[in-house]
N, C-alpha and C positions, 0 to 999 in steps of 0.2 A: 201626588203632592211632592214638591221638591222641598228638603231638608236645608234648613238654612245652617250655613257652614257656622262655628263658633268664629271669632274675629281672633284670629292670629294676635299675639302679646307683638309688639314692636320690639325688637333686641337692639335693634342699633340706630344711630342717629336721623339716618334716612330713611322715610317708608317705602315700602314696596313702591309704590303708587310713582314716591319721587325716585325712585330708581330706575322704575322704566320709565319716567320723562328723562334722567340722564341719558340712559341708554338710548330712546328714542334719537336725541336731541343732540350725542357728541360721538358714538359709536361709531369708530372708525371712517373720523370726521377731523381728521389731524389737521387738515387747511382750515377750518373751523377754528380748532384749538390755538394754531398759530394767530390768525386773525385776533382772534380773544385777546393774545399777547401781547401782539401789537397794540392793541385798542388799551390796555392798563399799563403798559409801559409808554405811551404816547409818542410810538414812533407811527411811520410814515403809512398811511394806510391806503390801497391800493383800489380801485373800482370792484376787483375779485373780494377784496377782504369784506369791503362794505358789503356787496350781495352777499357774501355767507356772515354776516354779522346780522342782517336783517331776517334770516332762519331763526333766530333766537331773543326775538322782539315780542313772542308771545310774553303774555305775564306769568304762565306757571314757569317758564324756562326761567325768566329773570330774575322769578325769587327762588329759584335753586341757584343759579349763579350767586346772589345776594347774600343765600345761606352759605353758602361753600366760600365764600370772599370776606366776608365781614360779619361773620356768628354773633349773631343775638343770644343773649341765656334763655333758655325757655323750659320752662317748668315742664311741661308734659317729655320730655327726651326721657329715652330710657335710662337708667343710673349709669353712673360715671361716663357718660357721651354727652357731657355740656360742654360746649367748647366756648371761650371767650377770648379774644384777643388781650385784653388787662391780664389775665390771672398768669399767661404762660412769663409776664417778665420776673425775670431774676434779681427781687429786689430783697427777699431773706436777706438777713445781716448783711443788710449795706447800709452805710452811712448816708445822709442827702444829698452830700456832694456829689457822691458816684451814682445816686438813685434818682436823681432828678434830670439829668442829662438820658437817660434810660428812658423816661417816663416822659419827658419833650419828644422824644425820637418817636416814640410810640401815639404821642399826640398829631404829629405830622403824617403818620402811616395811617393811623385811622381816616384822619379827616382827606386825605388822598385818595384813600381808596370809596371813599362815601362819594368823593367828588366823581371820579371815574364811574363806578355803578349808577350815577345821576345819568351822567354823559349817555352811557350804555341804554339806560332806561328812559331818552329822549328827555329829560328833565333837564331843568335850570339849576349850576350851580352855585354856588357863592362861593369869590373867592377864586384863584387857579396858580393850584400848586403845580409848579414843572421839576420835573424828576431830574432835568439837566441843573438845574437851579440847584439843587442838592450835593452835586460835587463839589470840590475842594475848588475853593478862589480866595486870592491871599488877602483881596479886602475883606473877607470877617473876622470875628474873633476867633480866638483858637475853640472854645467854647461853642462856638454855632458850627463851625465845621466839625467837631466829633458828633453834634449832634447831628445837624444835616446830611452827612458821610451816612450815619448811622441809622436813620430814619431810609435814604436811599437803598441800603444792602438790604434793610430787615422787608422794606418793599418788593422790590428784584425777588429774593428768595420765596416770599411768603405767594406772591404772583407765581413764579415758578411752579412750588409746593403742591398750592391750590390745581395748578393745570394738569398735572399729574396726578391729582387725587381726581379729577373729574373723569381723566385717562381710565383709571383703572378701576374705577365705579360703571363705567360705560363698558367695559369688556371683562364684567363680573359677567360669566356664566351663571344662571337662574337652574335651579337644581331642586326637586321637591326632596324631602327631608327620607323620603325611600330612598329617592337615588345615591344623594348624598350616602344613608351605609349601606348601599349596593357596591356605588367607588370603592368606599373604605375600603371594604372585604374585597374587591378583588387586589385592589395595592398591598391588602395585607398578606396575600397566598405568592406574592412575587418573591 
């Protein structure tokens, strides 16, 4: 009779499960990763990029891209591993002048990258925000271009961020909890 294992507690915002779909799915898969960037920064995408973009049209891959891109709050994450795009803006003691241009920027980032994960996800979407549209041009107000400018950077980085979070979730070495202080102890006799 086989012993059925207790179910591991979750520690961190990814399960097991979705971990080796990252890894399966981006692990030292860098033409991959680039394509990806191409495909949410809405540059120019090559026949090479398309075929490694359609490796990652299953649906559990694109709702880890989805989780990784645009976090839902979800009740069941382990404590303090809820991420939400709203809660990281810096609007403590700010007045509305300066917290509302912040909070527009952030409305255009969201509803961008929803529109992008559609695209990704073969869906229709409403609407089409272009990231070039976002730079500075002298017929707006001064007002729409901080915003605009600033809805584009927080874009760019946040796209960035994410590809490198997925980078280095895909080449987490998996380690049973022996091994891990078997390492320990021998780094610690060095």
């Amino acid at each position: 009779m086989v012993e059925e294992q207790p179910k591991k507690k979750q520690t961190r915002r990814y399960s097991d499960d979705e971990l080796s779909i990252i890894k399966g799915a981006f692990a030292e898969q860098d033409d991959l990763i680039k394509a990806l960037r191409k495909h949410f920064l809405q540059l120019p995408l090559t026949a090479v990029d398309l075929s490694l973009l359609s490796l990652i049209k299953k649906p559990e891959i694109l709702r880890l891209v989805r989780k990784t891109f645009l976090p839902e709050i979800d009740g069941t994450a382990p404590m303090h591993q809820i991420v939400d795009l709203w809660q990281v803006l810096p609007l403590q003691e700010k007045i509305a002048e300066i917290a509302v241009p912040l909070i527009k920027s952030r409305v255009i980032m969201v509803t961008y990258l929803e529109q992008q994960l559609k695209l990704l996800e073969g869906k229709k979407s409403r609407g089409k925000i272009r990231l070039d549209d976002l730079l500075p041009d002298k017929s707006k107000l001064d007002n729409d271009l901080y915003i605009d400018l600033l809805a584009r950077s927080e874009i760019v980085k946040h796209i960035e961020t994410q590809l490198n979070f997925l980078l280095i979730l895909a080449g987490t070495k998996e380690e049973t909890t022996e091994q891990t202080l078997e390492r320990l102890a021998k780094d610690s006799t060095k």
